[in-house]
C-alpha positions in Angstrom: -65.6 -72.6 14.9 -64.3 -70.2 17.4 -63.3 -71.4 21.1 -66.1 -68.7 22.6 -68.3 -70.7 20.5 -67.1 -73.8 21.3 -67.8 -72.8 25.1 -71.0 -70.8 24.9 -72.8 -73.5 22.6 -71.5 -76.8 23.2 -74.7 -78.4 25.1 -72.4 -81.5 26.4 -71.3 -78.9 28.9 -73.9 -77.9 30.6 -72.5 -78.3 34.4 -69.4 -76.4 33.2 -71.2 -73.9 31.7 -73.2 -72.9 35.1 -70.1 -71.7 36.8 -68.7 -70.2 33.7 -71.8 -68.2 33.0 -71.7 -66.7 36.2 -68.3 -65.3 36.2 -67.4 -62.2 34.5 -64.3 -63.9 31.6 -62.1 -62.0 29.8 -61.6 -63.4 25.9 -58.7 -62.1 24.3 -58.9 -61.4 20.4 -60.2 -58.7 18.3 -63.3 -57.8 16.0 -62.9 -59.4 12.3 -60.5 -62.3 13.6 -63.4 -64.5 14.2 -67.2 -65.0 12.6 -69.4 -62.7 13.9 -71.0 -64.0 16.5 -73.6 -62.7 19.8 -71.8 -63.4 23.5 -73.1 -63.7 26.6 -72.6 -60.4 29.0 -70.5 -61.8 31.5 -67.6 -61.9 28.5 -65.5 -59.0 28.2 -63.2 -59.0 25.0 -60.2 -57.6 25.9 -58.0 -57.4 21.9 -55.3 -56.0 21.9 -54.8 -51.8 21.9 -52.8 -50.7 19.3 -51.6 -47.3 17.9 -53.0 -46.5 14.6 -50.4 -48.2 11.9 -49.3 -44.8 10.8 -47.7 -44.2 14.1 -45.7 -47.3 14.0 -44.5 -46.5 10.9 -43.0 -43.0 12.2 -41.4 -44.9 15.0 -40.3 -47.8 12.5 -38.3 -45.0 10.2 -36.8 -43.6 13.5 -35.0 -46.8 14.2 -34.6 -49.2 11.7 -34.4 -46.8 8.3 -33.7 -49.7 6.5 -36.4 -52.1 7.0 -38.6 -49.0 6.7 -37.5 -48.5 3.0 -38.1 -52.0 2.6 -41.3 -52.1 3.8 -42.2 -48.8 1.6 -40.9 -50.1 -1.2 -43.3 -53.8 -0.8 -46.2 -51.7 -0.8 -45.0 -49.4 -3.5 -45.1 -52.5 -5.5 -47.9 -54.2 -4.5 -46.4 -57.4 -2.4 -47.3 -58.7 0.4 -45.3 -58.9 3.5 -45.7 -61.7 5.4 -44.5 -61.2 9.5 -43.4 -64.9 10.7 -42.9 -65.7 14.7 -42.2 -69.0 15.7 -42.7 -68.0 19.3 -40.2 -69.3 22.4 -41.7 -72.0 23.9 -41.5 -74.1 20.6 -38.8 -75.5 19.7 -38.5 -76.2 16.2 -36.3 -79.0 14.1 -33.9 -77.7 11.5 -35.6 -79.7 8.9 -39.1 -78.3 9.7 -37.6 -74.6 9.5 -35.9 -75.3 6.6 -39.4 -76.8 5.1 -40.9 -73.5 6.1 -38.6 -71.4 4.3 -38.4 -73.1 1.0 -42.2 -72.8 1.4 -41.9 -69.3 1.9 -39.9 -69.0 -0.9 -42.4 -69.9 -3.1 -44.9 -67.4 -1.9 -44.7 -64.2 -4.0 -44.4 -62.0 -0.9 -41.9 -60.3 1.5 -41.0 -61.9 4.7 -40.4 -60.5 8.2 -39.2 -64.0 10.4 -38.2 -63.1 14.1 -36.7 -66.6 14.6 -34.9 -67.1 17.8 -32.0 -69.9 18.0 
């Protein structure tokens, strides 16, 4: 269940749900993430605005050939590449990493990880 559900249909929140209903709320995610689903009018989804993939993949061969290639050659084959971020504010144990990568490992896929120390 999806937190605008959660919010809009929860009937245990009723004196909550007055002042949210009247106030116009931004929701931030992006058609086919979550179950379809009607919303009230004061909710504005606001997902994000991307360029259409081809145009990051011109601008991905302009500065990084190699993981370009890469790339092309994963989808020549047929295998999935998975893109990992673990995100800043966490900060994560070397044994759970190391967990996540032997995991990984057993995925028959490619793997982009933007891991910061």
């Amino acid at each position: 269940m999806s937190l605008l559900h959660y919010l809009v249909m929860r009937p245990q929140d009723q004196e909550f749900r007055k002042t949210w209903n009247d106030r116009t709320t931004l929701y931030q995610s992006f058609w086919g993430l979550e179950e379809a689903q009607a919303i009230p009018p004061n909710i504005v989804m606001t997902g994000p605005y991307l360029k259409p993939a081809a145009e990051y993949m011109k601008i991905l061969e302009q500065k990084d050939k190699e993981l370009f290639d890469w790339m092309n050659k994963a989808q020549e084959d047929g295998i999935p590449i998975a893109y990992i971020t673990l995100g800043s504010e966490c900060v994560w144990q070397e044994w759970a990493v190391k967990e996540l990568y032997f995991g990984l490992k057993e995925v028959n896929c490619r793997v982009i990880w933007g891991l910061k120390p």
